[in-house]
C-alpha positions as CSV (number, residue, x, y, z in Angstrom):
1,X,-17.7,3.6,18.5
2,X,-14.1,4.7,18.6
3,X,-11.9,5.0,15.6
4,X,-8.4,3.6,15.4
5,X,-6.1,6.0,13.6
6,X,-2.8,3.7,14.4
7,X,-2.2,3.2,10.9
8,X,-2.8,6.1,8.0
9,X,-3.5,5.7,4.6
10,X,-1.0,7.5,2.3
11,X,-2.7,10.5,1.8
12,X,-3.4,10.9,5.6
13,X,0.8,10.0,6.3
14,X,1.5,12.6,3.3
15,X,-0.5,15.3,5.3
16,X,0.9,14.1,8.7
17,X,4.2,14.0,7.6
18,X,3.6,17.3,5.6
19,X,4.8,16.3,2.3
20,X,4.3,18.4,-0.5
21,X,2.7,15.3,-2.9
22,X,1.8,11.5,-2.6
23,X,4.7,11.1,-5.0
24,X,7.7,12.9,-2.6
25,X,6.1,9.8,-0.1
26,X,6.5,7.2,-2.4
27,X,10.2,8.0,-3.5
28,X,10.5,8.4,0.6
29,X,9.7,4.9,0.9
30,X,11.7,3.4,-2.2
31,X,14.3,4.5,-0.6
32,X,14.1,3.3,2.7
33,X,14.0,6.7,4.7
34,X,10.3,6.5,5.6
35,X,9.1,3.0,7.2
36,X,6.0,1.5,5.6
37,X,3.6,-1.8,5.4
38,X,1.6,-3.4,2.4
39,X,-2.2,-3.9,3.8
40,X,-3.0,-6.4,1.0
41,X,-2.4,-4.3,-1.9
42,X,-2.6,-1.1,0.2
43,X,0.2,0.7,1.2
44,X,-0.2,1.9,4.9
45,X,1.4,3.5,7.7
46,X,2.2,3.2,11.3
47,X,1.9,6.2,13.4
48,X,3.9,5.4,16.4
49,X,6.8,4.1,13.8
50,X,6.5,7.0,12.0
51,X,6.6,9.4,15.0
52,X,9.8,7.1,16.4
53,X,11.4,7.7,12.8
54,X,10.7,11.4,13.0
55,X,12.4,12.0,16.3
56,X,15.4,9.6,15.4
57,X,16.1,12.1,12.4
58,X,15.4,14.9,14.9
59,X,18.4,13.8,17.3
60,X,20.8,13.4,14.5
61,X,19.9,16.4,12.9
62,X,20.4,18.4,16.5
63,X,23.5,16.2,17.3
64,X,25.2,17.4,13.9
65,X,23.7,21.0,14.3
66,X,23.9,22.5,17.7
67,X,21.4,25.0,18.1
């Protein structure tokens, strides 16, 4: 049986994303920075989106600060 771990509950996208609480994540979300999906009543989390978002805000930050 394989496992899909596409999407990620918010305590698993809190560790992924390395957040220091569930709470930094939510206030992440209000305000647009981090992408997310309601599951019912269940806030979830799209990997792939969330790796895309990551490395969007990677480039910017690299384009404004050259290394």
């Amino acid at each position: 049986m394989t496992t899909d771990n596409t999407w990620l509950t918010t305590k698993q996208a809190c560790d992924y994303l390395g957040f220091a609480s569930c709470k930094a994540l939510y206030q992440a979300v209000r305000r647009g920075t981090i992408p997310a999906h309601y599951l019912g009543r269940s806030l979830r989390f799209h990997r792939p989106t969330l790796d895309k978002t990551l490395l969007a805000r990677h480039s910017v930050v690299s384009a404004i600060i050259p290394r």
